[in-house]
C-alpha positions as CSV (number, residue, x, y, z in Angstrom):
1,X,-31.2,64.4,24.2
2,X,-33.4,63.1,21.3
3,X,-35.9,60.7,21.4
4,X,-34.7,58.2,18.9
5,X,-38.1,56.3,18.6
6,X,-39.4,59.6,16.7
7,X,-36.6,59.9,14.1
8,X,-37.6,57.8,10.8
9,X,-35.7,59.6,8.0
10,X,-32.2,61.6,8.4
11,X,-31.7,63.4,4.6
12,X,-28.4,64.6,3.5
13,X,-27.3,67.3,0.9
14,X,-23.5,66.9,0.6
15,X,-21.4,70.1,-0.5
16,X,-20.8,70.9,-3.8
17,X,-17.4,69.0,-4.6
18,X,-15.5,72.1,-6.9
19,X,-16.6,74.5,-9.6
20,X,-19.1,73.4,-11.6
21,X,-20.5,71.1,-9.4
22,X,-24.2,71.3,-8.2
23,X,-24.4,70.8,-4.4
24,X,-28.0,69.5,-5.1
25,X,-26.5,66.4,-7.0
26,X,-25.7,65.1,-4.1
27,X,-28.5,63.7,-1.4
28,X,-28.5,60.6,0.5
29,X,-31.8,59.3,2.6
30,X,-30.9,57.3,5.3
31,X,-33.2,54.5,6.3
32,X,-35.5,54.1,9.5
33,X,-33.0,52.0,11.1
34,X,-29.8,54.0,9.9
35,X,-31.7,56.8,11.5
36,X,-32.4,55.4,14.9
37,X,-28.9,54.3,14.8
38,X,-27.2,57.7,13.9
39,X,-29.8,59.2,16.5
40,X,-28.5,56.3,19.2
41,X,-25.1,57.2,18.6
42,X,-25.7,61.3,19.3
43,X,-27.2,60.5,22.2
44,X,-24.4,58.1,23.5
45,X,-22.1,60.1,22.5
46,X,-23.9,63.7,24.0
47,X,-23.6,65.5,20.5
48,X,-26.0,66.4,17.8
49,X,-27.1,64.5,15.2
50,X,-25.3,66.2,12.5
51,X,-22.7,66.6,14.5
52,X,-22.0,62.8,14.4
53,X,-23.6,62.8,10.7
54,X,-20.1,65.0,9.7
55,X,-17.5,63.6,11.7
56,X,-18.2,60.0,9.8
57,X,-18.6,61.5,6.2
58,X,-15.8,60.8,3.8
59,X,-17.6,64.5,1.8
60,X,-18.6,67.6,3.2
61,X,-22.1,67.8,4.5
62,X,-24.1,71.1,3.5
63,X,-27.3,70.3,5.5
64,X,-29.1,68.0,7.0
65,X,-32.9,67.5,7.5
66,X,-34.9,65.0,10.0
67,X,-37.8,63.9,9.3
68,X,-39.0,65.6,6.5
69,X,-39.7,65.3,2.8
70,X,-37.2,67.6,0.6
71,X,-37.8,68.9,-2.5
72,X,-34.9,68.0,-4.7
73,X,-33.7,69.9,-7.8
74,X,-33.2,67.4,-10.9
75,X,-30.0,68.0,-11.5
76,X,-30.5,68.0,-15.9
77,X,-32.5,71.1,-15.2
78,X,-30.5,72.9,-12.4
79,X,-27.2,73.2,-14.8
80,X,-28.6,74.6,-18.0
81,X,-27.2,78.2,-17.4
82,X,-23.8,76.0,-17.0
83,X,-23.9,75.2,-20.6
């Protein structure tokens, strides 16, 4: 299903957690090797990548990007109309 040998960087944006809350707060890059090993388990397991990415997370997952760089919001500048 994937070839695990090409996946070096799994980034995920978690869901925004209630009112107020900025979904872009909340990121996580996984390693190489917590990649390859999220990408191993897909494949054993014959599901996608996010797919085994959401069953395992304790928050909601909003997206999830392999591979490549995201642009992040800083979060001081992304709430100011919350003020």
């Amino acid at each position: 299903m994937y070839d695990c040998s090409k996946i070096h960087k799994i980034t995920i944006q978690y869901a925004s957690e209630g009112p107020g809350k900025y979904a872009a707060d909340s990121w996580k890059i996984l390693t190489e090797e917590e990649s390859k090993a999220i990408c191993q388990i897909a494949n054993d397991s014959d599901r996608s990548i996010e797919a085994v990415l959401k069953s395992h997370s304790a928050k909601p997952i909003r997206s999830i990007v392999i591979n490549q760089d995201v642009h992040m919001i800083d979060p001081s500048k992304a709430n100011v109309a919350a003020e």
